[in-house]
PABA-29328 format. One line per field, with one value per residue: chain; residue number from 1; x, y, z of N, C-alpha, C in turn. Coordinates in pm, whole numbers, plus 50000, padded with zeros to 5 digits. Atoms other than C-alpha are relative to their C-alpha. Layout:
BEGIN
c: (A ...)
k: (NUM ...)
nx: (X ...)
ny: (Y ...)
nz: (Z ...)
cax: (X ...)
cay: (Y ...)
caz: (Z ...)
cx: (X ...)
cy: (Y ...)
cz: (Z ...)
//
This chain:
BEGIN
c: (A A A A A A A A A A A A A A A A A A A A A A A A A A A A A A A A A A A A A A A A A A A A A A A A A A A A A A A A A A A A A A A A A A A A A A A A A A A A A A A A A A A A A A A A A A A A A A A A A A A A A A A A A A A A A A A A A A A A A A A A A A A A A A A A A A A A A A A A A A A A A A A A A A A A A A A A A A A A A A A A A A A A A A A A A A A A A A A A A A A A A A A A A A A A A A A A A A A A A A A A A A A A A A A A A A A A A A A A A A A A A A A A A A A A A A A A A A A A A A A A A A A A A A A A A A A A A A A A A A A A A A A A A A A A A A A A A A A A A A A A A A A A A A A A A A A A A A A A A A A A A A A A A A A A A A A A A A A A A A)
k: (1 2 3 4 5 6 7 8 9 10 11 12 13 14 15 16 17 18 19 20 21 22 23 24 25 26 27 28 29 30 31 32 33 34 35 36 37 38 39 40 41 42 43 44 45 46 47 48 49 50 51 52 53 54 55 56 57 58 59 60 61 62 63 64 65 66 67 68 69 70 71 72 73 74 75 76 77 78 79 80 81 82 83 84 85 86 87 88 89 90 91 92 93 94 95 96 97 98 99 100 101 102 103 104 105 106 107 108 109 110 111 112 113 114 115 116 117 118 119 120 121 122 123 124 125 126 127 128 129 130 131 132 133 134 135 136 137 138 139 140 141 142 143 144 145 146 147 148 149 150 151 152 153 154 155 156 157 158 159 160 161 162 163 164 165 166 167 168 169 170 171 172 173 174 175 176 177 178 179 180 181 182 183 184 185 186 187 188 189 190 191 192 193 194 195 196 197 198 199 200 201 202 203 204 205 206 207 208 209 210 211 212 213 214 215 216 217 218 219 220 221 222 223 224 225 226 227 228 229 230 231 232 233 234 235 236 237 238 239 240 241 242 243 244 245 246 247 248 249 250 251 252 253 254 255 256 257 258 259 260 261 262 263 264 265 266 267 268 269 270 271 272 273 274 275 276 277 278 279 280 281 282 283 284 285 286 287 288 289 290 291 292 293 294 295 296 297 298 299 300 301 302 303 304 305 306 307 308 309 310 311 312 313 314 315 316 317 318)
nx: (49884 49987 50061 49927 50090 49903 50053 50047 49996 50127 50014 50168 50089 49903 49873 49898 49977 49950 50056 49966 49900 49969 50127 49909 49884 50078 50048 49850 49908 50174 50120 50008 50093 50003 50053 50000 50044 50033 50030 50137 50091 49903 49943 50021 49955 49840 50027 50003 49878 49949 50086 49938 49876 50015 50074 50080 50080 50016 50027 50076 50053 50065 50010 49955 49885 49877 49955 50021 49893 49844 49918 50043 50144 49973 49900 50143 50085 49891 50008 50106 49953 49866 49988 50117 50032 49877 49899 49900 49869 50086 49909 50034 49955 49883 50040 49954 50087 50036 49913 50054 50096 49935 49959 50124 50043 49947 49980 50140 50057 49878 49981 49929 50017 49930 50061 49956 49961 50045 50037 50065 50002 49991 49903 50056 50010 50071 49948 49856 49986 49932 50017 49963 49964 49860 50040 50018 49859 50031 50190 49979 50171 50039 50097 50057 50004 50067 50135 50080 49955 50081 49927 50042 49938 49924 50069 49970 49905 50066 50071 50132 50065 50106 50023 50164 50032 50143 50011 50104 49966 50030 49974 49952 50027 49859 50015 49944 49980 49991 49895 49936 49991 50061 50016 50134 50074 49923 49965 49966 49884 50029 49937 49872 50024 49903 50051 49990 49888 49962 50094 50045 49920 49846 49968 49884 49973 49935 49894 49954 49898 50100 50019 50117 50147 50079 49887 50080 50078 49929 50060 50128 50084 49943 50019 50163 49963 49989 50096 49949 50029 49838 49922 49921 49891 49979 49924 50089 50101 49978 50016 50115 50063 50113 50044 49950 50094 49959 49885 49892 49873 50026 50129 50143 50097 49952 50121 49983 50110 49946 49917 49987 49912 49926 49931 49935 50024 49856 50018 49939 50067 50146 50127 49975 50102 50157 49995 49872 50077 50027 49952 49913 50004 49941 49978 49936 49949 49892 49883 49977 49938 50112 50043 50104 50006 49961 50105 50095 49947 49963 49918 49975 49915 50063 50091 50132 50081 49955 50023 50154 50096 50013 50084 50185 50067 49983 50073 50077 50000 50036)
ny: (50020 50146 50002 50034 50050 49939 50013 49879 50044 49911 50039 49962 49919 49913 50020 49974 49904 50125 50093 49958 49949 50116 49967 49851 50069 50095 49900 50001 50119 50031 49945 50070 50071 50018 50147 49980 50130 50010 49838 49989 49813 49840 49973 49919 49878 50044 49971 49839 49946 50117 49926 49826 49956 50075 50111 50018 50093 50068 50151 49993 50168 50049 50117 49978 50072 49907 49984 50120 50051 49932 50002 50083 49956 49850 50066 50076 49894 49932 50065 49969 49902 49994 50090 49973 49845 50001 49898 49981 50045 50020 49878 50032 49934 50102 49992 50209 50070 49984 50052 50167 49992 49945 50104 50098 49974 50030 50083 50057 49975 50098 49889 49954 49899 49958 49977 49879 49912 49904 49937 50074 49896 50092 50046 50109 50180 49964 49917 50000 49945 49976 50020 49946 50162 50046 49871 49871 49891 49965 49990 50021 50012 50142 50008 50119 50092 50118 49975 49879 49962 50003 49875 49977 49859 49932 49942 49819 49972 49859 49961 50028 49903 50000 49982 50088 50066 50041 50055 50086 50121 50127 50126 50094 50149 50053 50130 50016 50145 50090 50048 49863 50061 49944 49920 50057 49898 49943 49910 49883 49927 49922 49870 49904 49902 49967 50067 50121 50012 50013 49929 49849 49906 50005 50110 50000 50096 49981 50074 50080 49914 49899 50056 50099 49920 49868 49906 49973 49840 49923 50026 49989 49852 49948 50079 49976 49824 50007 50113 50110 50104 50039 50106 50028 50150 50197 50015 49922 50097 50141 49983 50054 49861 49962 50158 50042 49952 49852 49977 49974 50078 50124 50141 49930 49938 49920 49880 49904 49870 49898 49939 50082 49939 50124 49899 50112 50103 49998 50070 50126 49998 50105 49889 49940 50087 49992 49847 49952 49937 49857 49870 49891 50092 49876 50087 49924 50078 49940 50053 49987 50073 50096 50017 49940 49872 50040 50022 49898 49888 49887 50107 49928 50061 49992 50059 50025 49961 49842 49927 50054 49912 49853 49975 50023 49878 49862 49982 49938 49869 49981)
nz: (49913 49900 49847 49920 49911 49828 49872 49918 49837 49941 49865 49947 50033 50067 50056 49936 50055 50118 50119 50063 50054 50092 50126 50038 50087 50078 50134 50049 50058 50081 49922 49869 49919 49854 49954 49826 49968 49897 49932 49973 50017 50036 50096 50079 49937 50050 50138 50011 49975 50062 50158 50014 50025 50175 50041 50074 49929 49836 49984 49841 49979 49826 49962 49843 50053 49943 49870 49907 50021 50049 50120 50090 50113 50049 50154 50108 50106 50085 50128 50063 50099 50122 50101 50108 50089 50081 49972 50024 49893 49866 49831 49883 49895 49963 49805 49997 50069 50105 50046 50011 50111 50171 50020 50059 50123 50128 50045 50075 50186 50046 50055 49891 49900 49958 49883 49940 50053 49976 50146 50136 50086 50086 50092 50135 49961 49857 49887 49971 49876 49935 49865 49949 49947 49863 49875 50049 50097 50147 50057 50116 50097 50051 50095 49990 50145 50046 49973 49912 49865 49896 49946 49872 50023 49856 49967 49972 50148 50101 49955 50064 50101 50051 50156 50015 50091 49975 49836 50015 49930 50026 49885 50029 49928 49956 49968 49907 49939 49873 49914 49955 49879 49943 49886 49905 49877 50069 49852 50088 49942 49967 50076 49928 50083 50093 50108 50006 50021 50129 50077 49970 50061 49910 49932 49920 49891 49869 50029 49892 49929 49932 49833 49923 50086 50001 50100 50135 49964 50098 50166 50015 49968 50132 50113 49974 50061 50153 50034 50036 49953 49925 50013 49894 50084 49935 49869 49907 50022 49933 49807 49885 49970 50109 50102 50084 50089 50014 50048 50171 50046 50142 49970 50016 50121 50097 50016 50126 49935 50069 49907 49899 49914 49922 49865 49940 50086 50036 50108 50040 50103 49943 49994 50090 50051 50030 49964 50097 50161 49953 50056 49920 49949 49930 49866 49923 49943 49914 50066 50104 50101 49991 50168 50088 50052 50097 50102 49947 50029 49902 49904 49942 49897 49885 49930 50027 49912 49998 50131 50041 49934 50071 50117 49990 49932 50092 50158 49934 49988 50086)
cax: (16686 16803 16593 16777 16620 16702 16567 16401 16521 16213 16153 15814 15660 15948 16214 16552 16795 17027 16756 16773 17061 17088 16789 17011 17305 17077 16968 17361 17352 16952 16601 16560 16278 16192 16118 15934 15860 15703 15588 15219 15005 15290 15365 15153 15340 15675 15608 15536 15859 16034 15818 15989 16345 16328 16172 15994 15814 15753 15753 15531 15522 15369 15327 15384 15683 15915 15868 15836 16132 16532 16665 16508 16174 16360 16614 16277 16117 16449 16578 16222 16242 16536 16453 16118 16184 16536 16726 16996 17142 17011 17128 17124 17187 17558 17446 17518 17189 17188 17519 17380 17076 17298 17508 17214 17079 17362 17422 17044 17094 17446 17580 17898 17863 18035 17986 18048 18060 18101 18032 17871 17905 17784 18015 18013 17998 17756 17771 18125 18183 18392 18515 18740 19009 19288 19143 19069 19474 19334 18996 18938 18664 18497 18266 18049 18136 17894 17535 17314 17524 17448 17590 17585 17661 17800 17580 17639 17833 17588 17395 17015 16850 16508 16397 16010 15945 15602 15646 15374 15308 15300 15193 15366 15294 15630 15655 15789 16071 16037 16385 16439 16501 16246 16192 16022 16063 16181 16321 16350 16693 16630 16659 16930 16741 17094 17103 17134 17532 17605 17334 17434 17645 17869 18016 18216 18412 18568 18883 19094 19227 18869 18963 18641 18290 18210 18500 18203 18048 18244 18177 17850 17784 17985 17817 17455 17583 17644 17339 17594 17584 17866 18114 18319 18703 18745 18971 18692 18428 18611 18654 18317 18284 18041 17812 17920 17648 17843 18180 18403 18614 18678 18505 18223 18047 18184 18068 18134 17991 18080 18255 18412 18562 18850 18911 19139 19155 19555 19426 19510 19445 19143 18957 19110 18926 18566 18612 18899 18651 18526 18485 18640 18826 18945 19124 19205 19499 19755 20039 20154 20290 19958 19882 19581 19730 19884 19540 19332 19282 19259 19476 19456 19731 19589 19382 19041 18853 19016 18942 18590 18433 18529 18450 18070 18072 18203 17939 17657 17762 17712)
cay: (05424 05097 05005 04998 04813 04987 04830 05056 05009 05146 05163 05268 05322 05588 05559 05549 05810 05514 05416 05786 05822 05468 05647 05983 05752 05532 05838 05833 05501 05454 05493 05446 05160 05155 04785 04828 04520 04424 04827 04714 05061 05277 05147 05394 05689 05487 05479 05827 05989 05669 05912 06262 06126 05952 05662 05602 05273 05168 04762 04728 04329 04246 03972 03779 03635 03961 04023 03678 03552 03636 03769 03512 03650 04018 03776 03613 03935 04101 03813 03777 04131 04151 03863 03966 04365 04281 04489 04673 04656 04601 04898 04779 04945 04824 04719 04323 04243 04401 04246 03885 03977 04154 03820 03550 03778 03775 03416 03302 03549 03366 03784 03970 04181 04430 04523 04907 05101 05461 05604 05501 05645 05531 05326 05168 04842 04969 05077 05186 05163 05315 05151 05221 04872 04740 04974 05260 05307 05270 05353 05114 05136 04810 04727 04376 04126 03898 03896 04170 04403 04368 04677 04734 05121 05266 05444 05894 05810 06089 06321 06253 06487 06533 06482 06393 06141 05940 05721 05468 05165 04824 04563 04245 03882 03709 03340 03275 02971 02911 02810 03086 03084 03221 03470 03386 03670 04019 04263 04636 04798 05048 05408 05672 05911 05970 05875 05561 05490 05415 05673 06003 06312 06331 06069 06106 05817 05744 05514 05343 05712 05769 05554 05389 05433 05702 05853 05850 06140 06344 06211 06160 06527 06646 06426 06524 06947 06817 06580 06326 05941 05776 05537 05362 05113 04764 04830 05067 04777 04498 04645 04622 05045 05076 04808 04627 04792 05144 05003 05123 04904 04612 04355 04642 04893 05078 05441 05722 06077 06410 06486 06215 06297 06060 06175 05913 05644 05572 05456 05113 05004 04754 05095 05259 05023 05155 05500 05578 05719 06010 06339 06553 06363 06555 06360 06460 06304 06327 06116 06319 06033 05832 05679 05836 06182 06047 06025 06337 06668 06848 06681 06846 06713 06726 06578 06481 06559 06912 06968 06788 06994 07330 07233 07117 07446 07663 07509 07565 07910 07942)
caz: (75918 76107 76428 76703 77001 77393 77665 77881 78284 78508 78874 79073 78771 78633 78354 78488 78375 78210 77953 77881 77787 77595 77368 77334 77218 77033 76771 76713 76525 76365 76477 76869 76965 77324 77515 77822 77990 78293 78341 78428 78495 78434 78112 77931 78127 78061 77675 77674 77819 77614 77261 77445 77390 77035 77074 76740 76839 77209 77244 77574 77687 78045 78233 78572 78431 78454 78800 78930 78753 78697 78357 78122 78007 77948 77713 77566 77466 77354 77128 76971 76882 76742 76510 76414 76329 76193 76410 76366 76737 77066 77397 77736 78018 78179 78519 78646 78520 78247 78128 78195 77989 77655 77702 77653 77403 77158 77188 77155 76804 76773 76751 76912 77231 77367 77718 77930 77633 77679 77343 77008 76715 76349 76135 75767 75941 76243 76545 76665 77010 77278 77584 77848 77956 78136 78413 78219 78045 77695 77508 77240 76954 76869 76590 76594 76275 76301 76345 76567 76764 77129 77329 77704 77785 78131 78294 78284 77910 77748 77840 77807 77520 77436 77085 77038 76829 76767 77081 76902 77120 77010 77257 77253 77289 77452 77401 77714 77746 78140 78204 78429 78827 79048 79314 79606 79861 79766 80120 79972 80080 80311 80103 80208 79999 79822 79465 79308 79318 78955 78821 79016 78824 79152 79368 79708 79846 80157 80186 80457 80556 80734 81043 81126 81033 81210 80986 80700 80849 80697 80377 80430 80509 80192 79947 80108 80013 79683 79649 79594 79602 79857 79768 79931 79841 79921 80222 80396 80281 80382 80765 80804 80798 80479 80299 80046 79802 79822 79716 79396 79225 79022 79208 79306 79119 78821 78821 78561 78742 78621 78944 79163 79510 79665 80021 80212 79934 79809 79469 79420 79085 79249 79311 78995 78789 78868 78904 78600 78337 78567 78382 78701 78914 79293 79588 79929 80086 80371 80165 79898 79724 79711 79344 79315 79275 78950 78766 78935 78824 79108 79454 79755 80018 80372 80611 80529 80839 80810 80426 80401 80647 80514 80164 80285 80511 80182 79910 80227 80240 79867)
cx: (49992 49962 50081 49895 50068 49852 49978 50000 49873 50029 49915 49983 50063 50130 50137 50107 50147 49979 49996 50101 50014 49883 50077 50138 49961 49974 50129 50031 49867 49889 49950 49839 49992 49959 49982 49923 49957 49931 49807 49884 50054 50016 49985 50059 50160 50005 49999 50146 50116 49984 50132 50141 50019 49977 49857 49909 50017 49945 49942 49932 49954 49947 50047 50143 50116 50014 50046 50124 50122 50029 49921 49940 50005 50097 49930 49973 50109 50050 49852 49975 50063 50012 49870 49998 50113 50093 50102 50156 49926 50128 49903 50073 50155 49976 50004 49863 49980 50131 49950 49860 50075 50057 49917 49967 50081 50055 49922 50014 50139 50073 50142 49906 50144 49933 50097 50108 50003 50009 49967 50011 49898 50128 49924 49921 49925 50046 50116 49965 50124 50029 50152 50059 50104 50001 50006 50170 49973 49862 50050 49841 49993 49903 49963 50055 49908 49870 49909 50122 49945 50093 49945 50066 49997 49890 50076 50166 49921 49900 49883 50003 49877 49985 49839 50033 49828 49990 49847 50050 49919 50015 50046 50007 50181 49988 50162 50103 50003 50110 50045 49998 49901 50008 49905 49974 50070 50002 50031 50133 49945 50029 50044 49925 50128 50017 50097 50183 50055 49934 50070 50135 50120 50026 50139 50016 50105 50117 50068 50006 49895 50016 49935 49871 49977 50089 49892 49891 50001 49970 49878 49958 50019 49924 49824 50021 50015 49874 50029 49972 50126 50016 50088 50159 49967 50055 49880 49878 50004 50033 49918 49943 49900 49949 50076 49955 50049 50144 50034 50099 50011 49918 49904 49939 50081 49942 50124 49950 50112 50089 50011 50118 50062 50018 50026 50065 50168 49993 50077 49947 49849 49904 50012 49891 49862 50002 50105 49915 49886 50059 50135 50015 50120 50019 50038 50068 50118 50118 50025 50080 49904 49962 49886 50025 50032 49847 49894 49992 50007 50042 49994 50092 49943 49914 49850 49908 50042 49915 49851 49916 49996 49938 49831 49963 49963 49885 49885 49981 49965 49865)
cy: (49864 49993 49963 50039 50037 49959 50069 49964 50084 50000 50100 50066 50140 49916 50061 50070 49935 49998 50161 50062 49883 50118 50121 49903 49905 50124 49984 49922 49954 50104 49997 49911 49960 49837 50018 49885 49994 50143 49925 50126 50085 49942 50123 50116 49958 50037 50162 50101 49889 50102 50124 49968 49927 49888 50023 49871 49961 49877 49950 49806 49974 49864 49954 49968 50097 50051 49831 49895 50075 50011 49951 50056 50129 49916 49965 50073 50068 49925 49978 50127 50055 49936 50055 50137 49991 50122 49990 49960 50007 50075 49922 50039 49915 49962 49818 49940 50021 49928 49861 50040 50023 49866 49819 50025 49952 49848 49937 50058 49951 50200 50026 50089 50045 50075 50151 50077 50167 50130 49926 50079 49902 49968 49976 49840 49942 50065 50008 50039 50033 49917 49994 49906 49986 50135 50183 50079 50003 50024 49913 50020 49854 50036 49794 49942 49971 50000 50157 50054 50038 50076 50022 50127 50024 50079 50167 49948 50050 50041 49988 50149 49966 49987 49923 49936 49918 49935 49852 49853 49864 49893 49836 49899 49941 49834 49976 49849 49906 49972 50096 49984 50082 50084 49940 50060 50158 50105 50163 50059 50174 50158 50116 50176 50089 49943 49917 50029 50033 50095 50103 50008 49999 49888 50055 49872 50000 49859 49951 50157 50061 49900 49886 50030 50057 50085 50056 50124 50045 50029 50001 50168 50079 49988 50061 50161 49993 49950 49951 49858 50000 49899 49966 49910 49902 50011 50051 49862 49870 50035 50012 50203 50062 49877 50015 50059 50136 49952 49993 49926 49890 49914 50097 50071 50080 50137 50117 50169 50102 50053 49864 50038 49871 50019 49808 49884 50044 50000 49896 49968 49905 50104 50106 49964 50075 50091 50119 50089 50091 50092 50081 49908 50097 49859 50089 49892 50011 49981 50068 49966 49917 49973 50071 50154 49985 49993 50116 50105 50090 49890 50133 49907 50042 49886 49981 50057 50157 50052 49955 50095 50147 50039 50018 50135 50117 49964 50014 50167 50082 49980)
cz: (50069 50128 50109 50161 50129 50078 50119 50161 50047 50139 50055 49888 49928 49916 50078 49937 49922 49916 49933 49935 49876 49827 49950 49859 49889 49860 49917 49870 49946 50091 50134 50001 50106 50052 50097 50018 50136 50051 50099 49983 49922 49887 49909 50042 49952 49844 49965 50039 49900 49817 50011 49934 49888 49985 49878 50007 50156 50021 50113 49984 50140 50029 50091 49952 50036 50126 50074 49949 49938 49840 49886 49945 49933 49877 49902 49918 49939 49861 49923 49918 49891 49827 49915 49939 49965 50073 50010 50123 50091 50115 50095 50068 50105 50158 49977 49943 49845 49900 49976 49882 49829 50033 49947 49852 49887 50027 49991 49825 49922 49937 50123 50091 50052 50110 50043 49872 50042 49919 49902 49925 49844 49902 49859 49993 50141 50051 50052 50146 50132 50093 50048 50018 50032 50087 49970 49946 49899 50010 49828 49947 49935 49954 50012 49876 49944 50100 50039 50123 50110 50129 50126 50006 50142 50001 49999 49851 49946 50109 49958 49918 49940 49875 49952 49893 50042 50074 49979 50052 49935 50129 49926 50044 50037 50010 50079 49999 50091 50033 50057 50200 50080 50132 50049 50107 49920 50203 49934 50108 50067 49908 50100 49949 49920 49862 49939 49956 49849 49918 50022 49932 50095 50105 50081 50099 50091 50028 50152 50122 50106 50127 50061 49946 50020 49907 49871 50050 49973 49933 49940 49953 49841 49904 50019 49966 49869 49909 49893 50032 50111 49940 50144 49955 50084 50164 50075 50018 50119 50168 50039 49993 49879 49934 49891 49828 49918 49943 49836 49986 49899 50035 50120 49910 49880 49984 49886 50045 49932 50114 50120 50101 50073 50109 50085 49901 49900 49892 49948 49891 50010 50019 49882 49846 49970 50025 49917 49888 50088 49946 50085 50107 50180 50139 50065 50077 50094 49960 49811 49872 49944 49823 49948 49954 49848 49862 50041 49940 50075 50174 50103 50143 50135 50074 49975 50092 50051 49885 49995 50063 49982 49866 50028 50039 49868 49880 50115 49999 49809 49910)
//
């Protein structure tokens, strides 16, 4: 079968639940080969869960180079790969870095890319892929022409699935090119202990209609009964009542969860954008003319700080 190369995201030392899904969707379309880079200790623990979900080789490169510098040396060891085991296609996780990385790649291997797929299938002519555009009103399928296809995939577009395979690790020399920009302090974002925005199954955000910040209370509380992430739109952002880190939209995060809650939020197509390719999609809103009822499947007209707090009370009581 055709090797198909997925870059394995990590963090403390754990695979991130992205790279398994890229490896789920990866069986779809060849053989999955894992690339874990920079792991240090944990690689051999990375590699190993990398074996459970069908990784048939595990590409393990280390060195100061991937922490201590941006992007580059993950483009180094990826094109290198690619060229030396002839692969079929290279998965990367759709996240802003990971986009700048699949973009280098396929034009160091001179190959198309297609970025925030959210399906793969196999073709005659490769990998066929899904994606979601002009703010989620069509789905088109694209196929590469020319060269190595180089595929970025939405995060919660499959469900991970186990499938052992031999998980054999090859370590790998990386001839490094250096032109890359350096880090020189790193500050860790305080953790909410809610999960990572773009990763989690459910997502509740909070919109102009919450007032003020303490309005996210609310939302907060809801989303913590669900052990949901929070979002947030542009309008709530830009007043200053939620970081910038938590917002949905076109020019913030793109998320995909199996259950996303709108409460306050009109849906303008600027927050339609990154939040249109949700499985189950449930607003609560006082204007029952508001655009976002138009794309929901379940709309409940009301007040937010009425309906939020009964739902949280009624899935507590359950």
């Amino acid at each position: 079968m055709a090797e198909i190369l997925v870059l394995v995201d990590h963090a403390d030392g754990a695979v991130r639940k992205p790279a398994l899904e890229l490896l789920t969707l990866a069986r779809r379309i060849g053989e999955p080969s894992a690339v874990v880079l920079g792991a240090g200790e944990a690689a051999a623990s990375i590699a190993a869960t990398a074996g459970e979900y069908g990784a048939a080789t595990v590409y393990v490169a280390d060195g100061a180079e991937f922490t201590d510098q941006l992007v580059v040396p993950k483009v180094d060891a990826l094109t290198q790969l690619a060229k030396e085991k002839g692969a079929a296609a290279v998965l990367v996780t759709s996240s802003g870095e990971g986009k700048e990385i699949a973009a280098r790649v396929a034009l160091r291997l001179g190959s198309g890319l297609i970025t925030d797929a959210v399906e793969l299938e196999a073709g005659e002519n490769g990998p066929v892929a899904t994606q979601s555009v002009f703010a989620a009103s069509y789905q088109v399928r694209s196929t590469v022409s020319h060269g190595v296809p180089v595929i970025t995939v939405k995060p919660n577009s499959a469900a991970p699935e186990a499938a052992p395979a031999a998980g054999t690790v090859e370590n790998v020399a990386v001839a490094f090119t250096g032109n890359a920009a350096t880090v020189v302090s790193r500050t860790p974002r305080v953790s909410t202990g809610r999960p990572e925005l773009t990763e989690s199954a459910i997502v509740v955000s909070g919109g102009r209609g919450v007032g003020a910040a303490e309005g996210f209370a609310v939302v907060e509380k809801l989303a913590d009964s669900l052990g949901a992430a929070v979002g947030a739109s542009r309008a709530a952002v830009d007043a200053g009542w939620y970081p910038h880190a938590n917002q949905v939209g076109q020019t913030g995060k793109q998320v995909s969860p199996q259950l996303y809650v709108a409460a306050g939020i009109s849906g303008a197509i600027q927050h339609r954008a990154g939040m249109q390719t949700s499985k189950t999609i449930v607003a609560v809103n006082k204007d029952a003319e508001a655009p976002i009822f138009d794309l929901v499947d379940y709309g409940v007209v009301g007040d937010l700080f009425e309906v939020l707090p009964q739902l949280t009370d009624e899935i507590g009581a359950r």
